[in-house]
C-alpha positions as YAML, in Angstrom:
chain: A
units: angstrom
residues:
- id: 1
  name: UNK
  ca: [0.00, 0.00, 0.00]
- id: 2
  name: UNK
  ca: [1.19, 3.60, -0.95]
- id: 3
  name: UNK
  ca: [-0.58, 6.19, 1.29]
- id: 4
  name: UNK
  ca: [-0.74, 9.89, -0.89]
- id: 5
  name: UNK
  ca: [-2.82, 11.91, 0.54]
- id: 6
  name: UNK
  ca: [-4.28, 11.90, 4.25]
- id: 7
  name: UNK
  ca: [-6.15, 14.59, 5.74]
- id: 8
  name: UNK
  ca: [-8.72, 14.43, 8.12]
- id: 9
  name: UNK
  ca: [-11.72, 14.11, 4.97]
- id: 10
  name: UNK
  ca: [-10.32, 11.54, 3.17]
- id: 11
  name: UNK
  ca: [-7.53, 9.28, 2.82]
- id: 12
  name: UNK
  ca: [-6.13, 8.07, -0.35]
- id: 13
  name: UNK
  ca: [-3.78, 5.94, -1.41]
- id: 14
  name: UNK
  ca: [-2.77, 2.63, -3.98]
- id: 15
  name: UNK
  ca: [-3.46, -0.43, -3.33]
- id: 16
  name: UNK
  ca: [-1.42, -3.02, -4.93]
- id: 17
  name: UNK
  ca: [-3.52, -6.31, -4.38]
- id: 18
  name: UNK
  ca: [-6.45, -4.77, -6.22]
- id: 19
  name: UNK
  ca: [-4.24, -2.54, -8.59]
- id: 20
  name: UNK
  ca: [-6.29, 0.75, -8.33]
- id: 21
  name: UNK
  ca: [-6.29, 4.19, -6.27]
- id: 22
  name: UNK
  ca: [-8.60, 4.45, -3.62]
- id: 23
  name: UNK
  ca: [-10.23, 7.06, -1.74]
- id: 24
  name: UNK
  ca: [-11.73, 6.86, 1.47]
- id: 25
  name: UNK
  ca: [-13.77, 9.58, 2.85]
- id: 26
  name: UNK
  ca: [-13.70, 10.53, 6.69]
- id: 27
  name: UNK
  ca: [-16.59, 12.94, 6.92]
- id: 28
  name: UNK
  ca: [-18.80, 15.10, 4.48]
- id: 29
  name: UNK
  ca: [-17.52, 17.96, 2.79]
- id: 30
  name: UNK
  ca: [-17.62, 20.86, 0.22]
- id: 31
  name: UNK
  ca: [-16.13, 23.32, -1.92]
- id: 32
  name: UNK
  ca: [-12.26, 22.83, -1.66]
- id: 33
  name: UNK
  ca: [-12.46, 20.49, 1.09]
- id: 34
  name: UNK
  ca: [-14.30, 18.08, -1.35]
- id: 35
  name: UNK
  ca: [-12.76, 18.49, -4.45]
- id: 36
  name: UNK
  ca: [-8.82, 18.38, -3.31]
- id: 37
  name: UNK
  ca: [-9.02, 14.85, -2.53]
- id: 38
  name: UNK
  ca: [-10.85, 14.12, -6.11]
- id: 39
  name: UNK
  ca: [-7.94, 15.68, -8.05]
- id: 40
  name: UNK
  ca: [-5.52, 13.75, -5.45]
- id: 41
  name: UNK
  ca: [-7.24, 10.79, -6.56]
- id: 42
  name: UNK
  ca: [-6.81, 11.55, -10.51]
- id: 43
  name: UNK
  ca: [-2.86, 12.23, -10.02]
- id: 44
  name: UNK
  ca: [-2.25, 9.16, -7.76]
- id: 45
  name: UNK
  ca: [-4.52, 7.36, -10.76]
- id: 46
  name: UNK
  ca: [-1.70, 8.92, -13.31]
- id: 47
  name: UNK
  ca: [1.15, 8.14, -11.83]
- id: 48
  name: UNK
  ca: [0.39, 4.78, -11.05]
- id: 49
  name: UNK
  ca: [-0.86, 4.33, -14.84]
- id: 50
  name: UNK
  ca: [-4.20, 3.16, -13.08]
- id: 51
  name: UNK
  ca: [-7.46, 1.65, -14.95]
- id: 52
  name: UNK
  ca: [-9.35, 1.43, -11.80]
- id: 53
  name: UNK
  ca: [-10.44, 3.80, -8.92]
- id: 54
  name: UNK
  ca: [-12.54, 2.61, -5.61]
- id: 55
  name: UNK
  ca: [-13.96, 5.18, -3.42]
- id: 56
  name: UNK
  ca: [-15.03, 3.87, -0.33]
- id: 57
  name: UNK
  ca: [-17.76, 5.47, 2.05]
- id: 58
  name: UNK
  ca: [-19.46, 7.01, -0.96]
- id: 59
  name: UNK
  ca: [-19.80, 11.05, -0.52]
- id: 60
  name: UNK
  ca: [-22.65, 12.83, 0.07]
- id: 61
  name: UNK
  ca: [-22.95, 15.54, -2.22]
- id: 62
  name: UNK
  ca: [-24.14, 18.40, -0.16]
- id: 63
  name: UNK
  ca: [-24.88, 21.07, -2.55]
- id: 64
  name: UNK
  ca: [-25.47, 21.98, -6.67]
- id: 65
  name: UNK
  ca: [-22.37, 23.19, -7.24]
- id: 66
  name: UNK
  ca: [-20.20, 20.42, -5.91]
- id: 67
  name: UNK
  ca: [-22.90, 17.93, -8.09]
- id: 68
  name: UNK
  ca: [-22.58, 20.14, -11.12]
- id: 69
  name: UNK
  ca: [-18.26, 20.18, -10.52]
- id: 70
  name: UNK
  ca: [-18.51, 16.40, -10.03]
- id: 71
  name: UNK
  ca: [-20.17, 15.55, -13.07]
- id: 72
  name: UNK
  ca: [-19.01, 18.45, -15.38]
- id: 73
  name: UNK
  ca: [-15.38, 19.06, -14.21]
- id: 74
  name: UNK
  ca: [-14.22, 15.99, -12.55]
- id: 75
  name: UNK
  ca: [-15.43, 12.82, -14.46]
- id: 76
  name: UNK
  ca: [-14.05, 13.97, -17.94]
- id: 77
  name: UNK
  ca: [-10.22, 14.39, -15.76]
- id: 78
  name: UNK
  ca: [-11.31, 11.05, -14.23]
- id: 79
  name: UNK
  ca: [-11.68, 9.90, -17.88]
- id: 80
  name: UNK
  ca: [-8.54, 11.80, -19.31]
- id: 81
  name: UNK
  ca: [-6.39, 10.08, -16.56]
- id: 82
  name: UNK
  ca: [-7.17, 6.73, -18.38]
- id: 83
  name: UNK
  ca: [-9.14, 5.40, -15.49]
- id: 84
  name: UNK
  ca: [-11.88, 2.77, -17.12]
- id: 85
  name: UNK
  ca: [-13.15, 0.66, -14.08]
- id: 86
  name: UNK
  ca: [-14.43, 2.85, -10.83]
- id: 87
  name: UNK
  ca: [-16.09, 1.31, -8.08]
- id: 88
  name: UNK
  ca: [-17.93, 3.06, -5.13]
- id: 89
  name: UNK
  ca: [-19.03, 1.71, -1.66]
- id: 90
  name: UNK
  ca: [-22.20, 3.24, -0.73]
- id: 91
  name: UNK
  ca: [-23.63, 1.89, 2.59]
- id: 92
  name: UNK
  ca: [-27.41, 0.55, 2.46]
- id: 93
  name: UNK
  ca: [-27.90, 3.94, 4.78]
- id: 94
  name: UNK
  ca: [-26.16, 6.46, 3.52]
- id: 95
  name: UNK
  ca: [-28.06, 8.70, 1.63]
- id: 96
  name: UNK
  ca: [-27.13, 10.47, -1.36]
- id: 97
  name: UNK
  ca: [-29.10, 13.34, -3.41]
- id: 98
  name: UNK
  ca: [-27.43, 12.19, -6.69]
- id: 99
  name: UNK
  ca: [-27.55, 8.97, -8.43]
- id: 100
  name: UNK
  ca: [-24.82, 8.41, -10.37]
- id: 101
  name: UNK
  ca: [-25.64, 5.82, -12.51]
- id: 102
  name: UNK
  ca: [-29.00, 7.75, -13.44]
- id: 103
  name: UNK
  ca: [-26.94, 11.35, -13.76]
- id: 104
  name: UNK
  ca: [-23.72, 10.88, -15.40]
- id: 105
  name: UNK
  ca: [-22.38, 7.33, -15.43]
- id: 106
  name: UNK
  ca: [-25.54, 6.29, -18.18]
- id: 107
  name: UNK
  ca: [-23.95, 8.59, -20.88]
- id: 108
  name: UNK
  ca: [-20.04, 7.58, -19.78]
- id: 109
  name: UNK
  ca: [-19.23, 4.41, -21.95]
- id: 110
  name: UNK
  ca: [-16.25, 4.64, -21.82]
- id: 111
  name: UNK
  ca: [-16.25, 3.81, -18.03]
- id: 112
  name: UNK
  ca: [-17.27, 0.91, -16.36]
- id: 113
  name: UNK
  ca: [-19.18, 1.65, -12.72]
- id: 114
  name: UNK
  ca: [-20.95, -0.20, -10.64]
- id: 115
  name: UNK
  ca: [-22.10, 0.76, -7.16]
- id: 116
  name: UNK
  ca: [-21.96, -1.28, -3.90]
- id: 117
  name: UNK
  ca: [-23.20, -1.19, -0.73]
- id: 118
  name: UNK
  ca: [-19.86, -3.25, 0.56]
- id: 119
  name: UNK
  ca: [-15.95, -2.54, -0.03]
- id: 120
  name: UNK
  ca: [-16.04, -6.53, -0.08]
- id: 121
  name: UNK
  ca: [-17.91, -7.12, -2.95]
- id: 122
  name: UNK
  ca: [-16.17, -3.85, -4.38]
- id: 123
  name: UNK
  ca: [-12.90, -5.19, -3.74]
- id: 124
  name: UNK
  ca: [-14.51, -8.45, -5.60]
- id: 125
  name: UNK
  ca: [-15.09, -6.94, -8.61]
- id: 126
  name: UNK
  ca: [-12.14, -4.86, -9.29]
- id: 127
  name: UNK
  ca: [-9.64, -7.62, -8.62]
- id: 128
  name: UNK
  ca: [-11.46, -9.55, -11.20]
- id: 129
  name: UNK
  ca: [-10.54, -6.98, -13.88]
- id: 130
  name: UNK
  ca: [-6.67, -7.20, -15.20]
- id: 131
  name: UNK
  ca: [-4.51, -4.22, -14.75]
...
């Protein structure tokens, strides 16, 4: 495991049995708070030559304009940085006011995502996929 970037939001870092940069959030955020450890997840992805990105505790998107960055700003990087697999934990409780899937995801081929409410059976999947 390579630890990157710690804070006390999120926590990211590689991990080499399942090949793929993963984020793991430690509380809710916004603005800069929330979008720092996205781009830290994109240049860990780069360096690392990464097809595959898990982020664990999935965030809860807290207002429009982090939504809007997410989806506008963020997944076309994500894309750019070659990543083609992403996985994201979202616990049967959290709640979310975007579903990615249904927002963005749905016109993304280019990017296989699937959604699950376990890192387990996240963890499943993406070590099924090569490098």
């Amino acid at each position: 495991m390579m630890h990157y970037f710690f804070s006390d939001k999120a926590h990211i870092f590689w991990d080499d049995v399942i090949e793929a940069a993963v984020l793991r959030w430690n509380s809710t955020t916004q603005n800069e708070d929330f979008r720092e450890p996205l781009d830290k997840l994109i240049e860990l992805a780069v360096i690392k030559e990464a097809k595959k990105v898990l982020v664990d505790k999935n965030h809860r998107f807290v207002s429009e304009e982090d939504t809007e960055w997410f989806a506008k700003e963020w997944l076309p990087k994500l894309l750019n940085a070659g990543i083609q697999y992403m996985a994201i934990v979202t616990p049967e409780n959290t709640l979310t006011n975007i579903d990615m899937s249904q927002t963005f995801v749905r016109d993304t081929p280019e990017l296989s995502y699937h959604d699950f409410e376990d890192v387990h059976n996240a963890v499943g999947w993406l070590s099924g996929i090569p490098a």
